[in-house]
N, C-alpha and C positions, 0 to 999 in steps of 0.2 A: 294780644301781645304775642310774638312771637318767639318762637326759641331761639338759644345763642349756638355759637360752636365753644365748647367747653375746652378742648383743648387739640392742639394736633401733635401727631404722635407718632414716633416711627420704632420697633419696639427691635430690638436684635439680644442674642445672649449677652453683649457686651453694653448695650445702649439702657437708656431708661425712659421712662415715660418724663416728657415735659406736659408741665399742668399747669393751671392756669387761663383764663381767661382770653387771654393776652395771645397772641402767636409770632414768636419767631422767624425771623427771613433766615437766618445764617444755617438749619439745620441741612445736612443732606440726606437725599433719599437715597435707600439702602435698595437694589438691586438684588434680587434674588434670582436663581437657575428656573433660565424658562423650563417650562414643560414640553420637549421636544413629542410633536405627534403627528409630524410629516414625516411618511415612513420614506427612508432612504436605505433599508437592508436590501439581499439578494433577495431574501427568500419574499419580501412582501410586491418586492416586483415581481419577482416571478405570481405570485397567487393573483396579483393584479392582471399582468397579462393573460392568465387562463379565463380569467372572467370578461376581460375587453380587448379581441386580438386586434392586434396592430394596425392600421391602416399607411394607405401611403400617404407622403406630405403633395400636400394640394401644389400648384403651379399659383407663386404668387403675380404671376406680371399682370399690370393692368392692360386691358383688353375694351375694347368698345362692351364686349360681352359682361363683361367686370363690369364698368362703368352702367350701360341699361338696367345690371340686377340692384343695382346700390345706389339707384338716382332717388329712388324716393325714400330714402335714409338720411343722405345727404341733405334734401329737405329740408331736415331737422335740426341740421346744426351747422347750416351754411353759415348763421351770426355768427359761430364763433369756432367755426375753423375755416381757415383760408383755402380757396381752391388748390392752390400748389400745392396742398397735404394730404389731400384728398386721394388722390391717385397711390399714394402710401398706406394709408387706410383701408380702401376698399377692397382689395384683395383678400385683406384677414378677414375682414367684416365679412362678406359673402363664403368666405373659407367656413368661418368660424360658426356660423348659422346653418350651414348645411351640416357638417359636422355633429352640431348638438343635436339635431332628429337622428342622426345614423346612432348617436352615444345612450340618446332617449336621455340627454342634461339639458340641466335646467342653470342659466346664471343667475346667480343675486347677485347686486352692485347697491354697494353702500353710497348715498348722494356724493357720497367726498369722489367717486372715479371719475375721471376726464370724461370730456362729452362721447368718445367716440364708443367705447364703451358703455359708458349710462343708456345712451340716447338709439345705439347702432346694432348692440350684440346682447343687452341684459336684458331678461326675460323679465325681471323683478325687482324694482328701487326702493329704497327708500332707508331708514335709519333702523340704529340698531335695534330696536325693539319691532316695527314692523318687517324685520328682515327673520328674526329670531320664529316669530309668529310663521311668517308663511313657508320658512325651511321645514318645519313642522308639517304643512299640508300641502310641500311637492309633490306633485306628482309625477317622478321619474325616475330614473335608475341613478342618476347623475348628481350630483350638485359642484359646478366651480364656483367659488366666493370669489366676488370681486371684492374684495375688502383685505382686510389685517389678518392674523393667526388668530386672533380670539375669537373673531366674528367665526372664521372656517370651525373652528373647535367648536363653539354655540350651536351651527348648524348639526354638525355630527351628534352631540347629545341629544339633540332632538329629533333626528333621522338617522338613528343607528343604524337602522339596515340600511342606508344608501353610503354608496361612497363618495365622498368629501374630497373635492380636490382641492386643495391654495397654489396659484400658477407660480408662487414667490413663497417657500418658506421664509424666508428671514423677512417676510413683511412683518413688523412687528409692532409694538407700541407702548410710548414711555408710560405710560399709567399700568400696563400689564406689567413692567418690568418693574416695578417700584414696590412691589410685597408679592409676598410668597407665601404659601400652604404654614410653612413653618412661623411665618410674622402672625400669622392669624389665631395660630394655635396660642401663642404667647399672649398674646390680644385676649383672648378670653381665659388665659388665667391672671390677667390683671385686673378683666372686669369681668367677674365671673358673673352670671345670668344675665349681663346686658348681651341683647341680638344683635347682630354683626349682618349686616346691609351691605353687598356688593355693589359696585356699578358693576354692569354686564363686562366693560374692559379688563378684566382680567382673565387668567390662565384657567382652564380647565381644572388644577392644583389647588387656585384658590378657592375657585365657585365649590368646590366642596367642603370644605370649612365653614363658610359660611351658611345662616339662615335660609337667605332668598336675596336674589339678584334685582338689580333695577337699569335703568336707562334713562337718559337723562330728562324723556318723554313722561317717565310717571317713576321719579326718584320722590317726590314728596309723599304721592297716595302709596306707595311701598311703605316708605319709613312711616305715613298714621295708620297703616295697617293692619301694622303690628298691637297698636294698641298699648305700647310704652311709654313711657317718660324721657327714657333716654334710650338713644342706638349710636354704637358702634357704626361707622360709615367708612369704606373703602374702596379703591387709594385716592379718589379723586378732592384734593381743600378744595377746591373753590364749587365744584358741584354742591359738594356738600357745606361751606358756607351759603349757597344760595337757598340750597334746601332749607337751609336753621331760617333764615329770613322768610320762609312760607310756614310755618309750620312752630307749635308752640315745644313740640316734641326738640329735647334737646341732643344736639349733636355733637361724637366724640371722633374728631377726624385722622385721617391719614393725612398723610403730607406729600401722596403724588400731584401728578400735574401733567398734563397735557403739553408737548413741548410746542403746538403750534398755537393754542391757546392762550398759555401762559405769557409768551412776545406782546399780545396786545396792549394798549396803555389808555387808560382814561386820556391822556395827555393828546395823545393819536387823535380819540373821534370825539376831541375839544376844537381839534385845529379844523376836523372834514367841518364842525357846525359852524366854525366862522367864518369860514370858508364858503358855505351855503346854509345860512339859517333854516332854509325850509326842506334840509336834508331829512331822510328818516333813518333811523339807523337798529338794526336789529342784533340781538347779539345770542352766541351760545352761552348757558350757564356753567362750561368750563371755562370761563375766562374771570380773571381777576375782578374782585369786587365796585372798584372802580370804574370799568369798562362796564359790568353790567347799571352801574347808576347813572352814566353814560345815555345808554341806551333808551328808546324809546319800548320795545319790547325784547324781553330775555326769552329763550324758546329753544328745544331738539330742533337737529336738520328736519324734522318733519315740521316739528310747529312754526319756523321760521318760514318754509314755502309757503306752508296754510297761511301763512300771516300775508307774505308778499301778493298772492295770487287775490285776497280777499281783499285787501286795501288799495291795491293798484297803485302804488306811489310815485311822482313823479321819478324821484332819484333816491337809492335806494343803498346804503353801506351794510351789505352782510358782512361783521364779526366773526369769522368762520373760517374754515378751509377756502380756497380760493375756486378753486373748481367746483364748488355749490354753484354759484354765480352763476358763471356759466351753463349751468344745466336746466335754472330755473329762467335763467336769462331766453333759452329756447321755449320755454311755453308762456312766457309773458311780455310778447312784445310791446312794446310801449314803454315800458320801466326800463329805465338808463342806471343801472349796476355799477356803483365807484366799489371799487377790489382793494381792499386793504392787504395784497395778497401775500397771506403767510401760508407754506405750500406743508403737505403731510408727507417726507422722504419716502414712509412706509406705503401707504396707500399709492403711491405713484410709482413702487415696485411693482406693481399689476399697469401688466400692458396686452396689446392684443397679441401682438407674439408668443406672449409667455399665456398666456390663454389656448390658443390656437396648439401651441408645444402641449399642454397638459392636458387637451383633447386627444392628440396625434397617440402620446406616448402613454396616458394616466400616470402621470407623474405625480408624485409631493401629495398622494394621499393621507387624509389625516387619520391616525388610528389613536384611540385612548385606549389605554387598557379600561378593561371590562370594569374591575371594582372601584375604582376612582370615578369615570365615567356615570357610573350607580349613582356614588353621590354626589356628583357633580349636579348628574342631568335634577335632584330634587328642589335644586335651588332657584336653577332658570325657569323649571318648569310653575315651581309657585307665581316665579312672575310674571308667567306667558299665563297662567290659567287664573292672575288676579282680576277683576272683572272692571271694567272702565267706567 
């Protein structure tokens, strides 16, 4: 049998715990002050610039020369970019690749970046947990995230001595924005000795409050790791309703939400299966409970590839960010991709431009301070060194 979620909860000086079994739709999620850690002062520009001086900006025109360096890139993702963008593309792309051996950076790209990025300029793909993993064992002076402000922050606690770039501060995201260091502190004096379970999406602020962090690849072997009866889980409901459905350990949730996530509808991929019975449909476990019963299998952007690449489906509805699609759509030809597409505003703040500028300039460096940072980094690090 498995666990339930006990109750979802959003806890402020003014607000109270709702209990109960049961969960409310009408409550709002309470926002708290991101943890600003993309340095914007004089003085951490100037320390940046002594450490990476300046270069000059590349010549973006495309060029026949352009074009022969960047044909076999293109390659890659001619399904799903049209020629006539190409020529827009390719400049940065060859820009941006030369660049990172002169910077000795290394890009990670979380599966949700457009192909041209994923596919054209990232050293490193994949989800938040195998992204978290291999920030850990770069090897270079560099790191620019292709991803959100948490994922850049994650990278930093695990690669303090390297510098951390986000090409988009304000990339941001509604599950980091929905609790705060201070929501969590209150969280465990209302349940005093239950352990407090992060999804990785949150603010370097929070991951230090917390136990140990998870991802949505191994949120259930975190929460029976612990070896509890019950955990505190945060901000994500519906992750962690999914997890209560794996798992006997019972869960006390948060009431964030994914905003690209939460749009989905059982209702939605009712109409793709009557539409085509012998559709498959795979879905994220941030999405509403409905949509995952929906689905044929629930799964991280990692386990969802694993999934697509190993069954070969004829036609195939990723649940998801829409530019996953797309990305896996390039190494799996044959499978015909229906796009329920709900796009991530944040993630689509990172572009090659703004990549290319944060090379040029080392701009939007992420700094933590030292003693938050401390215990931040013990949180992720339980999760990165729990054993699979």
């Amino acid at each position: 049998m498995t666990g339930h979620v006990a109750t979802r909860i959003n806890v402020s000086s003014e607000s109270k715990v709702t209990s109960g079994a049961k969960v409310t739709s009408g409550a709002k999620v309470t926002s708290g002050a991101k943890v600003t850690s993309a340095a914007k002062g004089t003085s951490e520009t100037k320390r940046t610039a002594r450490r990476f001086p300046p270069v000059a900006v590349p010549d973006l025109t495309y060029t026949p020369q352009v074009e022969a360096a960047t044909a076999h890139l293109y390659e890659r993702v001619k399904s799903v970019i049209p020629p006539v963008e190409w020529p827009f593309f390719a400049p940065y792309v060859k820009a941006i690749n030369e660049l990172k051996k002169e910077r000795n950076a290394v890009i990670l790209a979380h599966n949700y970046q457009t192909p041209e990025i994923y596919n054209c300029v990232a050293d490193v793909v994949g989800d938040s947990l195998q992204l978290a993993r291999l920030a850990a064992k770069a090897e270079a002076d560099v790191i620019v995230q292709g991803g959100v402000h948490f994922m850049a922050e994650t990278s930093k606690l695990l690669s303090p001595e390297k510098t951390v770039l986000i090409p988009d501060a304000a990339a941001g995201c509604s599950l980091a924005e929905s609790i705060t260091g201070a929501d969590v502190r209150l969280l465990r004096e209302r349940y005093p000795g239950v352990p407090v379970v992060a999804y990785v999406n949150t603010s370097a602020e929070v991951k230090a409050e917390v136990d140990i962090c998870c991802t949505s690849s191994n949120a259930v072997q975190v929460v029976e790791s612990l070896g509890v009866d019950r955990v505190l889980f945060v901000p994500d409901q519906y992750l962690a309703k999914y997890v209560a459905s794996q798992t006997k350990v019972e869960i006390i949730a948060w009431k964030g939400a994914c905003e690209v996530h939460e749009r989905f509808t059982g209702a939605e991929l009712r109409a793709y299966r009557d539409a085509d019975p012998s559709v498959s449909i795979i879905a994220h476990p941030e999405c509403p409970p409905d949509v995952i019963a929906e689905a044929d299998f629930a799964g991280s952007t990692a386990h969802m590839i694993d999934w697509v690449k190993t069954h070969r489906p004829r036609r195939v509805v990723m649940v998801t960010e829409c530019s996953m699609a797309d990305n896996v759509a390039t190494e799996t030809p044959g499978v015909e991709f229906v796009r329920p597409c709900n796009l991530c505003p944040h993630m689509k703040r990172i572009t090659l431009p703004k990549i290319l500028d944060s090379l040029i300039h080392m701009r939007e460096e992420v700094v933590i301070e030292p003693e938050l940072a401390a215990r931040a980094r013990r949180s992720v690090e339980r999760m990165v060194n729990l054993k699979s």
